[in-house]
Backbone and ligand atoms as CSV (ligand in chain L), in Angstrom:
chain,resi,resn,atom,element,x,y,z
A,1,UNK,N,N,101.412,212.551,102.660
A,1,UNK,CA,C,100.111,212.475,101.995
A,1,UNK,C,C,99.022,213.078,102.894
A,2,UNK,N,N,99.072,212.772,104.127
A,2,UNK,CA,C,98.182,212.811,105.161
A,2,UNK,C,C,98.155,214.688,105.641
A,3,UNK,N,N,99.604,214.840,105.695
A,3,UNK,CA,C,99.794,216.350,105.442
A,3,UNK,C,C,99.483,217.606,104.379
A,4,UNK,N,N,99.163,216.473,103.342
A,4,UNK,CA,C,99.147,217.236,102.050
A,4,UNK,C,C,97.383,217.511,102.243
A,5,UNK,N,N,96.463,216.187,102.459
A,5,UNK,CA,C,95.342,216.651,103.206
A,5,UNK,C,C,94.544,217.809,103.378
A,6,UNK,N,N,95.597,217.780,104.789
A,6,UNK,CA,C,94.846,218.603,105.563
A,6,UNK,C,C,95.418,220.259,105.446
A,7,UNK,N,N,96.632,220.175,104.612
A,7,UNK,CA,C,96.996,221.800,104.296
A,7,UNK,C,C,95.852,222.038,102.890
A,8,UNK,N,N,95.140,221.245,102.057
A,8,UNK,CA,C,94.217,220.959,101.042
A,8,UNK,C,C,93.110,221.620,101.562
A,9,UNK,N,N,92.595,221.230,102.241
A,9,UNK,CA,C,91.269,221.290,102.943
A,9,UNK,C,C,91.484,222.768,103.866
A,10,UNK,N,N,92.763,223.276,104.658
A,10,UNK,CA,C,92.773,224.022,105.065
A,10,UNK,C,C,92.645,225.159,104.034
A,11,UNK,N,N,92.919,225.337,103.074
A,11,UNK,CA,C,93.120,226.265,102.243
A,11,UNK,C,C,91.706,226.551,101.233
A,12,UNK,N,N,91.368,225.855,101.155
A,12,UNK,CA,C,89.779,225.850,100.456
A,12,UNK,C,C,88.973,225.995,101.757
A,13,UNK,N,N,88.850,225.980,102.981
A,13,UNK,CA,C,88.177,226.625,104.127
A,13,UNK,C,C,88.814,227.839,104.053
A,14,UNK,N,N,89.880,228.257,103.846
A,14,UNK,CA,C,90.150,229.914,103.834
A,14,UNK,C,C,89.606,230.578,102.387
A,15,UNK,N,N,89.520,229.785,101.812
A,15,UNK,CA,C,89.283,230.718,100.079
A,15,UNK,C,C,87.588,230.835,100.432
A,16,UNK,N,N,86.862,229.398,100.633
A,16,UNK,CA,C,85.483,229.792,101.342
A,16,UNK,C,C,85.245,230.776,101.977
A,17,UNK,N,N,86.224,230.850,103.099
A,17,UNK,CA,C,85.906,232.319,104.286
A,17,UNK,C,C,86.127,233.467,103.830
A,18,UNK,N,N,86.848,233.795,102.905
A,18,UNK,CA,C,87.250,234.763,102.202
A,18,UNK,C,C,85.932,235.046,100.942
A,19,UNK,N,N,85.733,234.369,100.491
A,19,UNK,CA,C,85.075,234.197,99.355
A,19,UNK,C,C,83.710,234.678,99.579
A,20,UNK,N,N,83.001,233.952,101.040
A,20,UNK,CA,C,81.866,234.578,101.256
A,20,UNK,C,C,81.651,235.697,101.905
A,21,UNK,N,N,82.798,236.698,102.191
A,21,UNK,CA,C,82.561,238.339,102.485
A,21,UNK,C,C,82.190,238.997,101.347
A,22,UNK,N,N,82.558,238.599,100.333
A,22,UNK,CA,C,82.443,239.122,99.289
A,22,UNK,C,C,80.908,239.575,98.970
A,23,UNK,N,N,80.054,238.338,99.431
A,23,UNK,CA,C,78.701,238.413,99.311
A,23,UNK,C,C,77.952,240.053,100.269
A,24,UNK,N,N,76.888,240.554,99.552
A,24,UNK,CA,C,76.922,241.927,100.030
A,24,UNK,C,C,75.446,241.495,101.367
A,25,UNK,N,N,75.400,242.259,102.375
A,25,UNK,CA,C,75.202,242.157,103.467
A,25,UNK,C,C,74.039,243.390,103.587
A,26,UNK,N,N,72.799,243.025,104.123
A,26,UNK,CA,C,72.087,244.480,103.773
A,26,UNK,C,C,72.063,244.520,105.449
A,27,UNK,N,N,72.729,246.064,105.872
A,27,UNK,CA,C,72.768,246.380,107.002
A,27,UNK,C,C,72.717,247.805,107.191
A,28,UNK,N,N,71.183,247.825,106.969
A,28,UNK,CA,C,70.412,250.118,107.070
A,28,UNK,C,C,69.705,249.855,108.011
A,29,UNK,N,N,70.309,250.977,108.423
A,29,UNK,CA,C,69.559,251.763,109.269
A,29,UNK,C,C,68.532,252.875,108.816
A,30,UNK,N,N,67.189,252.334,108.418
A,30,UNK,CA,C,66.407,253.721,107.866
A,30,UNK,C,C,65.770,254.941,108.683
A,31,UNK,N,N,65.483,255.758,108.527
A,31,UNK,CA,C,64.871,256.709,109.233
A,31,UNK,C,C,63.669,256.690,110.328
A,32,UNK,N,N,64.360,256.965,111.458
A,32,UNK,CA,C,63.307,256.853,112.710
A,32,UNK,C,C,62.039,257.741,112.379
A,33,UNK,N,N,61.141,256.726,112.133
A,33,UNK,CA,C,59.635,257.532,111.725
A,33,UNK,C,C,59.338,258.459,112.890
A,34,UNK,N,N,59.285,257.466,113.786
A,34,UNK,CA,C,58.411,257.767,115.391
A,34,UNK,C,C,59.112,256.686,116.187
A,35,UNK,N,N,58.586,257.065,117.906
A,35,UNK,CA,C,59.605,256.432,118.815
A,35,UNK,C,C,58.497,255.954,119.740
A,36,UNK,N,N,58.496,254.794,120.293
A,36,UNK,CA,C,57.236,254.472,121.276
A,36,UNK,C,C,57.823,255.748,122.685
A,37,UNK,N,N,56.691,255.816,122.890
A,37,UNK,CA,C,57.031,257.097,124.071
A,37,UNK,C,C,56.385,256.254,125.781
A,38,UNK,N,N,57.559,256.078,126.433
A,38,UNK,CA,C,57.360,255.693,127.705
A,38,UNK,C,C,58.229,256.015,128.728
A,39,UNK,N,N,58.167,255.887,130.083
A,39,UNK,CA,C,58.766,256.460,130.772
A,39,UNK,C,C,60.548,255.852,130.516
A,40,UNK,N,N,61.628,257.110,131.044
A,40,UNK,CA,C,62.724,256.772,130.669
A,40,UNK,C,C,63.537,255.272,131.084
A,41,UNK,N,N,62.925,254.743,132.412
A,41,UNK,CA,C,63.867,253.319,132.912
A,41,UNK,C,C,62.942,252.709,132.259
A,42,UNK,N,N,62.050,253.066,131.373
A,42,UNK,CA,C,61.140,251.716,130.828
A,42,UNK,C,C,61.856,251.901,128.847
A,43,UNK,N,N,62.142,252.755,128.720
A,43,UNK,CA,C,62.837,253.268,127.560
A,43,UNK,C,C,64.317,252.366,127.620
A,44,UNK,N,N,65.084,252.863,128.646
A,44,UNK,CA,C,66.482,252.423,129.006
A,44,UNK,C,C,66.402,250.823,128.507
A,45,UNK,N,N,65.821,250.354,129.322
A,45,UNK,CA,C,65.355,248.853,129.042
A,45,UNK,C,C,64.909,248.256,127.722
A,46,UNK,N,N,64.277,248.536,127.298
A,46,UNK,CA,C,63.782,248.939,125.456
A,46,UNK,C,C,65.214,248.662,124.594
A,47,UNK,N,N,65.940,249.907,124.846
A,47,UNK,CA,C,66.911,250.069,123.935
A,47,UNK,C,C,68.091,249.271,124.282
A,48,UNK,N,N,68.388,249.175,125.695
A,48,UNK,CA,C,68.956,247.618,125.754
A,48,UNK,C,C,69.086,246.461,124.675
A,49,UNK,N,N,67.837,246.045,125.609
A,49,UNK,CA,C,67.662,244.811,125.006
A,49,UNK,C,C,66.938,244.360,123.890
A,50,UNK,N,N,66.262,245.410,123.145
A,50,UNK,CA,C,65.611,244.807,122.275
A,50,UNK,C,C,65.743,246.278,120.888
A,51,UNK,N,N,66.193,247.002,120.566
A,51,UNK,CA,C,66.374,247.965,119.649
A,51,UNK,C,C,67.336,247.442,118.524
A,52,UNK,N,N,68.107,246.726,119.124
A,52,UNK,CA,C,69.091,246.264,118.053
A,52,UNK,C,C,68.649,245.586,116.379
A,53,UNK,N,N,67.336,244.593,117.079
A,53,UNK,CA,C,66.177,243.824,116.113
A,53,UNK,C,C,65.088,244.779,115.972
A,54,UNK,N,N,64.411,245.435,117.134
A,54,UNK,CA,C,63.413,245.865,116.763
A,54,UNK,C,C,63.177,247.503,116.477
A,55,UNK,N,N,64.091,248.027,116.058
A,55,UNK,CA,C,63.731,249.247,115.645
A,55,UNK,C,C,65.531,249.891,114.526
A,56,UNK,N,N,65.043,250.946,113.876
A,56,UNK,CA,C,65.575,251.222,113.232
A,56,UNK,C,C,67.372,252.054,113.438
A,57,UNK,N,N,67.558,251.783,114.476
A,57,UNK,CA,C,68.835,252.239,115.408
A,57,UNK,C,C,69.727,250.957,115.626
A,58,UNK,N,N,69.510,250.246,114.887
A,58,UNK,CA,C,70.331,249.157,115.155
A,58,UNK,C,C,72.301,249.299,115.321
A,59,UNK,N,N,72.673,249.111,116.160
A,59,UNK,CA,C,74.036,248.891,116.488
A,59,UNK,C,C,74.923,247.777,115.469
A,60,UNK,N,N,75.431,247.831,114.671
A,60,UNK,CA,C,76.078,246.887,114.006
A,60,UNK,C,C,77.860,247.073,114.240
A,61,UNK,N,N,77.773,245.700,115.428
A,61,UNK,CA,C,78.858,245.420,115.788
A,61,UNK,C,C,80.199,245.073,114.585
A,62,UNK,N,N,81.607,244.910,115.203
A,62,UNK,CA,C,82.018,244.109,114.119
A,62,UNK,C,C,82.060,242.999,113.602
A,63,UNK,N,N,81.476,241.929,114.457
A,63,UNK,CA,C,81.100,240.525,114.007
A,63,UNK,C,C,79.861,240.668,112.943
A,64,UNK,N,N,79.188,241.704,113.040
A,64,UNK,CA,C,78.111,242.002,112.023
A,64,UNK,C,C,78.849,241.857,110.530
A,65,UNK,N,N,79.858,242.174,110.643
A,65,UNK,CA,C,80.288,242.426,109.355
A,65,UNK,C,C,81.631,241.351,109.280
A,66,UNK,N,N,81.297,240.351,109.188
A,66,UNK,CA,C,82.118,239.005,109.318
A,66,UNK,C,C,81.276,238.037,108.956
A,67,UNK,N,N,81.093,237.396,107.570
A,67,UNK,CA,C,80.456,236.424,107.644
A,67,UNK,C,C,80.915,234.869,107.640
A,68,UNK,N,N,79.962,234.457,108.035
A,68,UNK,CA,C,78.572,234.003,108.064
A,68,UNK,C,C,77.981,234.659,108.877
A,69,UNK,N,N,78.334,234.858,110.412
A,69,UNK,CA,C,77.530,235.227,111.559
A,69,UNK,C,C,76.768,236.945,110.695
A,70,UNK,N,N,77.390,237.650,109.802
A,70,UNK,CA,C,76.632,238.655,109.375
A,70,UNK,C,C,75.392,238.440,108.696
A,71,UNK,N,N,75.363,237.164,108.348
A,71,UNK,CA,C,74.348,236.903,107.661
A,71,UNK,C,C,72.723,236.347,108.316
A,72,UNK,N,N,73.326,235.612,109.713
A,72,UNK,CA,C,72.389,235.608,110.956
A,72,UNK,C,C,71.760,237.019,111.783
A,73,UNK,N,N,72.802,237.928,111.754
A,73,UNK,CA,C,72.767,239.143,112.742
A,73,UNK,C,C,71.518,239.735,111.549
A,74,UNK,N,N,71.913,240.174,110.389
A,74,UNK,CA,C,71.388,240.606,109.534
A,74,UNK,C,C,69.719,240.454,109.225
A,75,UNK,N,N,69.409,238.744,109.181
A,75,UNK,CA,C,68.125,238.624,109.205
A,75,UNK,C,C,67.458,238.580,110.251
A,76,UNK,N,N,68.201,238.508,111.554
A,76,UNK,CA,C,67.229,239.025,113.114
A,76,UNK,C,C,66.792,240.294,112.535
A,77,UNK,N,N,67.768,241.134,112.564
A,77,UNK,CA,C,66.981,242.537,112.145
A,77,UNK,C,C,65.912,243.057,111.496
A,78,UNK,N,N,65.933,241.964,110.162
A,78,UNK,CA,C,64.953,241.922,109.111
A,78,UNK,C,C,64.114,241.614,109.577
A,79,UNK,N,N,63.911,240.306,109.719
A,79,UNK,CA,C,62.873,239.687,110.448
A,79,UNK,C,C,61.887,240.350,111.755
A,80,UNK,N,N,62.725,240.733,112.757
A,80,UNK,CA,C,63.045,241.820,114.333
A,80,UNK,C,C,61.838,242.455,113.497
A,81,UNK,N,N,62.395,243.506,112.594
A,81,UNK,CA,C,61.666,244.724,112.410
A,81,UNK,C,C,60.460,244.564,111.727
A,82,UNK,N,N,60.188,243.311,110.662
A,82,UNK,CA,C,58.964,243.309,110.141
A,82,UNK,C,C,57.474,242.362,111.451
A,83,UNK,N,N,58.122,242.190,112.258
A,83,UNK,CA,C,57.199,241.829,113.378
A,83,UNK,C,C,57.028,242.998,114.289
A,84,UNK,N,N,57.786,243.488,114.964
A,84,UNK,CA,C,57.537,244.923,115.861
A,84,UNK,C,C,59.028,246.329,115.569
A,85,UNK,N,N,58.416,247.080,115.363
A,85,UNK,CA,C,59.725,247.835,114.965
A,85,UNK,C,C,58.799,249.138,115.681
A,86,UNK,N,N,60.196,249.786,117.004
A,86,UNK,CA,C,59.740,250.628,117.609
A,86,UNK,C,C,60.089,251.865,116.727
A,87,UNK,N,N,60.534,252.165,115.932
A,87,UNK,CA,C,61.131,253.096,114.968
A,87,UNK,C,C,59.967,253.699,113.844
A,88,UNK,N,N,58.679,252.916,113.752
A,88,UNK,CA,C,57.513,253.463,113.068
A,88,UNK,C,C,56.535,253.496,113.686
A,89,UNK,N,N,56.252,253.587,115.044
A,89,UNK,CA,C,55.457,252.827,115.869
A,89,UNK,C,C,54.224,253.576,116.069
A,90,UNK,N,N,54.130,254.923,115.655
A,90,UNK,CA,C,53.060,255.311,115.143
A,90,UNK,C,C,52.156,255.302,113.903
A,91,UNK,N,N,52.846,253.723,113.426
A,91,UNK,CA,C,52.062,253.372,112.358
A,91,UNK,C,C,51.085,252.384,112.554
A,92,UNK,N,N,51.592,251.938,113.932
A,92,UNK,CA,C,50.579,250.982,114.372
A,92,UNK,C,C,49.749,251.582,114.905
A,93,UNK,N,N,48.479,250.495,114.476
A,93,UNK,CA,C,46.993,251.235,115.468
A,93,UNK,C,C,47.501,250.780,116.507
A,94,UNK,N,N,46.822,252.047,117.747
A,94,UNK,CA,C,46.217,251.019,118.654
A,94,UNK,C,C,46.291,249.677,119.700
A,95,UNK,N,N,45.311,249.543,119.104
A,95,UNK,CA,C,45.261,247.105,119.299
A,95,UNK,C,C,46.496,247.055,118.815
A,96,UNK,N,N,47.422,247.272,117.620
A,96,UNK,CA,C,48.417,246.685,117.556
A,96,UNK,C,C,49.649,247.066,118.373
A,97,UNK,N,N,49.085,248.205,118.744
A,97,UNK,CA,C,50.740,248.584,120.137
A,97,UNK,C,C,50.437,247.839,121.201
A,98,UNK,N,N,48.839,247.786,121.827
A,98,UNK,CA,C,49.029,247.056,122.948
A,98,UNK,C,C,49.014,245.804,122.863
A,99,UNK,N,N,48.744,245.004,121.808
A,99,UNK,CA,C,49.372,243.814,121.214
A,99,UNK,C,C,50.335,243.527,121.145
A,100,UNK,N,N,51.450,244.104,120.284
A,100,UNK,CA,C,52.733,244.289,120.742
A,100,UNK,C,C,53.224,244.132,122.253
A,101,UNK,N,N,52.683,245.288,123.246
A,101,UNK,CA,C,53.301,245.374,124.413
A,101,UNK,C,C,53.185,244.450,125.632
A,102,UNK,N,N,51.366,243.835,124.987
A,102,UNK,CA,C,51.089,242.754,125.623
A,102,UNK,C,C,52.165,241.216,125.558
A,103,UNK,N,N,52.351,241.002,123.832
A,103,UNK,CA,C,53.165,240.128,123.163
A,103,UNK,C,C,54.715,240.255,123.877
A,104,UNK,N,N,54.947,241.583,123.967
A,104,UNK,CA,C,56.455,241.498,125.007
A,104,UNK,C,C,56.784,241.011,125.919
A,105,UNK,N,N,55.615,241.515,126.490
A,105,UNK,CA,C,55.876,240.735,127.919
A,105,UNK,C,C,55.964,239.596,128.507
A,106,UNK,N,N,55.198,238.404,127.188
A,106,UNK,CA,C,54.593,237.480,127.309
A,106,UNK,C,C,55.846,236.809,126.976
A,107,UNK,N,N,56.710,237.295,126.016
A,107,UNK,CA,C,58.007,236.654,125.307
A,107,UNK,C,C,58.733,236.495,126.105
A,108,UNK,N,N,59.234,237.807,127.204
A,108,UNK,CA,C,59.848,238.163,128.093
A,108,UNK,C,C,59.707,237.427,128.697
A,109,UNK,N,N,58.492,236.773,129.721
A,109,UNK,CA,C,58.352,236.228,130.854
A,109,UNK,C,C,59.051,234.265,130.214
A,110,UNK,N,N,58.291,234.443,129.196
A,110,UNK,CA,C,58.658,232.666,128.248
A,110,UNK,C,C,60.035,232.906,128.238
A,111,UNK,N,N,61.418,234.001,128.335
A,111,UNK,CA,C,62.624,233.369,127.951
A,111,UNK,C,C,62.845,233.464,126.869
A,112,UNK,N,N,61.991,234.020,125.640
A,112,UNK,CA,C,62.278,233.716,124.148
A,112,UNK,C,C,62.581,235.280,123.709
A,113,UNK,N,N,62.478,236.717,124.062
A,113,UNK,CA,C,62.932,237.760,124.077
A,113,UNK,C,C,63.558,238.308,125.037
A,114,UNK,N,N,64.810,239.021,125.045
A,114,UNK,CA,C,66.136,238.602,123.901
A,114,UNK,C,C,65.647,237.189,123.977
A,115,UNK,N,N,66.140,236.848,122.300
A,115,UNK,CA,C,66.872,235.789,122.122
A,115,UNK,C,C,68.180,235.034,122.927
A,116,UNK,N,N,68.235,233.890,123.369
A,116,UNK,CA,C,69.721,233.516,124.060
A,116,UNK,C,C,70.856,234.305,123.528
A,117,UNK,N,N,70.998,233.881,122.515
A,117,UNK,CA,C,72.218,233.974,121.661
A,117,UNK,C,C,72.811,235.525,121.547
A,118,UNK,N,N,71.667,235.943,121.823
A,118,UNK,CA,C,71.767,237.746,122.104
A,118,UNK,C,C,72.577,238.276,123.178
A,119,UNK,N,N,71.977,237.661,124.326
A,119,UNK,CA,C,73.173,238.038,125.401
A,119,UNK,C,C,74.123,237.449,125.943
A,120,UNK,N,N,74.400,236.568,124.880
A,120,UNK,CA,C,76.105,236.167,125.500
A,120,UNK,C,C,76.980,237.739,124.801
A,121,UNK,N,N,76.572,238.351,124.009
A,121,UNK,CA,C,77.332,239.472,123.240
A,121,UNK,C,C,77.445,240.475,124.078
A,122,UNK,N,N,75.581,240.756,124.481
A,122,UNK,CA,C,75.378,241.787,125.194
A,122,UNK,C,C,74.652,240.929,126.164
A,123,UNK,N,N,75.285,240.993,127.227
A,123,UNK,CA,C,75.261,240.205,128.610
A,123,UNK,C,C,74.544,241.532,129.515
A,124,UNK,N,N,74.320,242.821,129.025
A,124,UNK,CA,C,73.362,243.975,129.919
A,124,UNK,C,C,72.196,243.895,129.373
A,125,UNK,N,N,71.906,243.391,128.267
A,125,UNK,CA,C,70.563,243.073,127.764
A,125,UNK,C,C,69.347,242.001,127.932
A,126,UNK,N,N,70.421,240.953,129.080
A,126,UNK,CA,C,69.650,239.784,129.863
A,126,UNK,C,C,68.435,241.026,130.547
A,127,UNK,N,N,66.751,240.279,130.725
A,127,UNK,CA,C,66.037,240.899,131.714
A,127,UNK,C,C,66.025,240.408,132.776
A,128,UNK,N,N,66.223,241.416,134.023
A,128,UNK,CA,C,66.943,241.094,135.652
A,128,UNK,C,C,64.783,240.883,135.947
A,129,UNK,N,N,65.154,240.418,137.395
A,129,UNK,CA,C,63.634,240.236,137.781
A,129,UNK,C,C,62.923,241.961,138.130
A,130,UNK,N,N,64.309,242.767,138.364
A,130,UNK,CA,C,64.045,243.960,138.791
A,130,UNK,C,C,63.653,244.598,137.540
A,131,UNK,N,N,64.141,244.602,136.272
A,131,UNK,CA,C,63.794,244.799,134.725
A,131,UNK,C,C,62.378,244.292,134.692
A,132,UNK,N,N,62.059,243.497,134.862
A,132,UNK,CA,C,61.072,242.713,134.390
A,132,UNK,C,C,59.769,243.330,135.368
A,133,UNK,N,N,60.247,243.579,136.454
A,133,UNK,CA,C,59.088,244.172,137.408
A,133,UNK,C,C,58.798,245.354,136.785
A,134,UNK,N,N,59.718,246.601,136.209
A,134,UNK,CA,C,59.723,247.859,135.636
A,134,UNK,C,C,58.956,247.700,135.026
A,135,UNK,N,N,59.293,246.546,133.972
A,135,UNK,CA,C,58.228,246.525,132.314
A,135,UNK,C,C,56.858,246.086,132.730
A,136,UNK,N,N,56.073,245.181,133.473
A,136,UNK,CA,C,55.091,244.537,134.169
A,136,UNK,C,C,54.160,245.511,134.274
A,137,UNK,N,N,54.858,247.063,135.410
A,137,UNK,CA,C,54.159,247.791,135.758
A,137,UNK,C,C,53.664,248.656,134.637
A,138,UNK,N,N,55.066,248.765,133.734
A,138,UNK,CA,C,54.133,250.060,132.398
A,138,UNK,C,C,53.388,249.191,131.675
A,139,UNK,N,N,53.311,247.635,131.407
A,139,UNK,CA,C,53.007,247.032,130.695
A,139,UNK,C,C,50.656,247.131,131.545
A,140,UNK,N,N,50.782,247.303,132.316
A,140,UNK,CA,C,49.158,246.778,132.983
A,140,UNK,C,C,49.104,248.129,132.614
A,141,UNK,N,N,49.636,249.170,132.657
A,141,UNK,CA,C,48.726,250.594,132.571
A,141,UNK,C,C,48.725,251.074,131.517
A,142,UNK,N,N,49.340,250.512,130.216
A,142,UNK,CA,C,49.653,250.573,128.915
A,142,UNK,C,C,48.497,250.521,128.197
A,143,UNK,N,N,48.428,252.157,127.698
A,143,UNK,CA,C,47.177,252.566,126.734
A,143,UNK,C,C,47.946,253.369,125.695
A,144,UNK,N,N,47.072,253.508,124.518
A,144,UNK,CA,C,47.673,254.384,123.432
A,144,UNK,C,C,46.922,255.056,122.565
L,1,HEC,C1,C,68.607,239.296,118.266
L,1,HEC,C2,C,67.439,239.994,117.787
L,1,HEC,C3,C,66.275,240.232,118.711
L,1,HEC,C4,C,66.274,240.868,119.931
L,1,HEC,C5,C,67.457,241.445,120.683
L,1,HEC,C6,C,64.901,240.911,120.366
L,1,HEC,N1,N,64.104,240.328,119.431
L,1,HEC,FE1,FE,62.060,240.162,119.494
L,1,HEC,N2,N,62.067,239.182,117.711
L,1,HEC,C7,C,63.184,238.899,116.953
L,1,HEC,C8,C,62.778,238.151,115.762
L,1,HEC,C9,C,63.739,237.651,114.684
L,1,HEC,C10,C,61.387,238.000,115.836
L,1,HEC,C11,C,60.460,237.288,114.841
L,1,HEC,C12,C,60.581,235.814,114.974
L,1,HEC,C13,C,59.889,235.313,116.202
L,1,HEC,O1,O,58.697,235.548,116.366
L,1,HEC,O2,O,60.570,234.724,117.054
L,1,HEC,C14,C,60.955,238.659,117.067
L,1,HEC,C15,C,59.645,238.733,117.488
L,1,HEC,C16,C,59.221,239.446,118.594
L,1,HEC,C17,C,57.831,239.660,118.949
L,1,HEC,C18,C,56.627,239.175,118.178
L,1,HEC,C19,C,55.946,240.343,117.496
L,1,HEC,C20,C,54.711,239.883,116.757
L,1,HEC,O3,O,53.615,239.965,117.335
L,1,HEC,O4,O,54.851,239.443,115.607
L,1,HEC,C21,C,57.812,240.390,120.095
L,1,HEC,C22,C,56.607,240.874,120.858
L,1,HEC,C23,C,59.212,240.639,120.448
L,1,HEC,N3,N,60.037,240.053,119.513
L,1,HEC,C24,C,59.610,241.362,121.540
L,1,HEC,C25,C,60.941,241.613,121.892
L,1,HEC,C26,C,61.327,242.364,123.067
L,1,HEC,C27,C,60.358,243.001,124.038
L,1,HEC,C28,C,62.675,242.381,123.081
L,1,HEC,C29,C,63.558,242.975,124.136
L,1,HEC,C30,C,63.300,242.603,125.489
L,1,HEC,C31,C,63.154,241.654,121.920
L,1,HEC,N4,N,62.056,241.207,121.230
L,1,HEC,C32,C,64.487,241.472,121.577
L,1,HEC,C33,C,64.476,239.268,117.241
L,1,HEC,C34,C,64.903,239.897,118.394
């Protein structure tokens, strides 16, 4: 009985797991408008750690396309890009780039950009103190 159970339950967790790939997954990449323009180890760093969410070059791994977790990866992006997206970035005025660049840094230094959960995947996308000194410096002389 006790066997009958848990082969029950196992099998309706597989028809679930199965069942919800089915569901469609919006994962575009649209056309790079414009590119924030900064020096290249300050670029390098950029596309690291933060292009995946915030601009239109996103990398979609294969866990991307495995759900549930596709369905998390999916709305970072969404989300990522309707707050700062380096991929139109000459659509922002201004105040809003150095807002932005100001806002980075500020995330950066708090621990809250990357996200944790980000670099256990991509463990080169952690910011080193030596990263963080790079961005600091373009970040004070940062005009647009
Ligand atoms: C795993 C996806 C992900 C990565 C990687 C990521 N971000 Fe974010 N970021 C988000 C999401 C989602 C939001 C919006 C929700 C929030 O504010 O936390 C956000 C918001 C922001 C904002 C707020 C913009 C605003 O003013 O509305 C800034 C600034 C930012 N991120 C900077 C960065 C920087 C810089 C990096 C790289 C060092 C980075 N993020 C990496 C997902 C990501």
């Amino acid at each position: 009985m006790k066997k009958k159970v848990v082969f029950v339950t196992f099998g309706v967790a597989v028809a679930v797991f199965l069942g919800i790939q089915a569901i469609p997954v919006p994962r575009t990449n649209p056309p790079v408008d414009s590119d924030i323009s900064a020096p290249p180890e300050v670029k390098a760093i950029l596309r690291t750690s933060c292009y995946d969410c915030h601009s239109n070059e996103t990398a979609w791994p294969w866990y991307s396309h495995v759900a549930p977790v596709s369905w998390l990866v999916a709305r970072d992006t969404i989300v990522g890009r309707e707050h700062m997206n380096f991929s139109i970035w000459n659509q922002y005025i201004p105040e809003q780039q150095a807002d932005l660049v100001a806002g980075s840094l500020r995330r950066i230094k708090r621990g809250s950009m990357p996200p944790w959960f980000y670099t256990i995947k991509h463990t080169d996308g952690k910011i080193t103190p030596q990263k963080l000194a790079i961005l600091e410096a373009w970040a004070a002389k940062f005009q647009n």
